[in-house]
C-alpha positions, 0 to 999 in steps of 0.5 A: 459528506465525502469529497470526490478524490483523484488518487494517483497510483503511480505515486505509489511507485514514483515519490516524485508524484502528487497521491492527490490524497490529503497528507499522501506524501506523508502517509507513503513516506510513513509506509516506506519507513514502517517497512524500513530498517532505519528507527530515525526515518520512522520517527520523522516519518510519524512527526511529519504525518501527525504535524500534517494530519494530526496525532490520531493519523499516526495511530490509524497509518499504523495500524492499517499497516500492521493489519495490512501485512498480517493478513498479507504475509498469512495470505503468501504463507500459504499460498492463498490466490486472490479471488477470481473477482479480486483478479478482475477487478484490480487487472489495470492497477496490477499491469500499471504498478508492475505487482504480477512480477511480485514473487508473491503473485504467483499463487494467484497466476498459477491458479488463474493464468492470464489474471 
């Protein structure tokens, strides 16, 4: 049984949002600090996420963050545009979030301007 979310995407941009997520304040917490330089908010970030969503939470969080920016720095290294659908499809997530003025869109906008 799956149970119908709202997630709400500016969240990802304004912290002082809802995700509407279970644990999505702490699970964009532990991302923020995946990608940070301090070990301390690391390692309260994993304390709060396995005391709000359990031990196994952490292991998961961090291995879709390691895969998640393998694949992506693979992917800008060598310049691979997003697919023509991938481009439809996430059009109103990337104005909303402003990812288009990412350095790393522009292999996919060179290939397909006005993605």
């Amino acid at each position: 049984h799956r149970s119908k979310l709202t997630v709400n995407l500016q969240a990802l941009i304004d912290p002082t949002l809802d995700v509407g997520v279970p644990g999505g304040a702490a699970l964009l917490a532990f991302s923020d600090a995946v990608l940070g330089p301090d070990r301390g908010t690391l390692d309260a970030a994993r304390a709060t996420l396995a005391r709000e969503l359990g031990p196994a939470a952490v292991s998961r969080a961090a291995a879709v963050a390691a895969n998640f920016t393998k694949n992506d720095r693979t992917a800008n290294a060598v310049g691979a545009p997003l697919e023509p659908e991938m481009l439809k499809a996430t059009k109103a997530i990337r104005e909303e979030l402003g990812l288009n003025s990412f350095r790393s869109a522009a292999s996919s906008l060179l290939h397909f301007p006005g993605a």
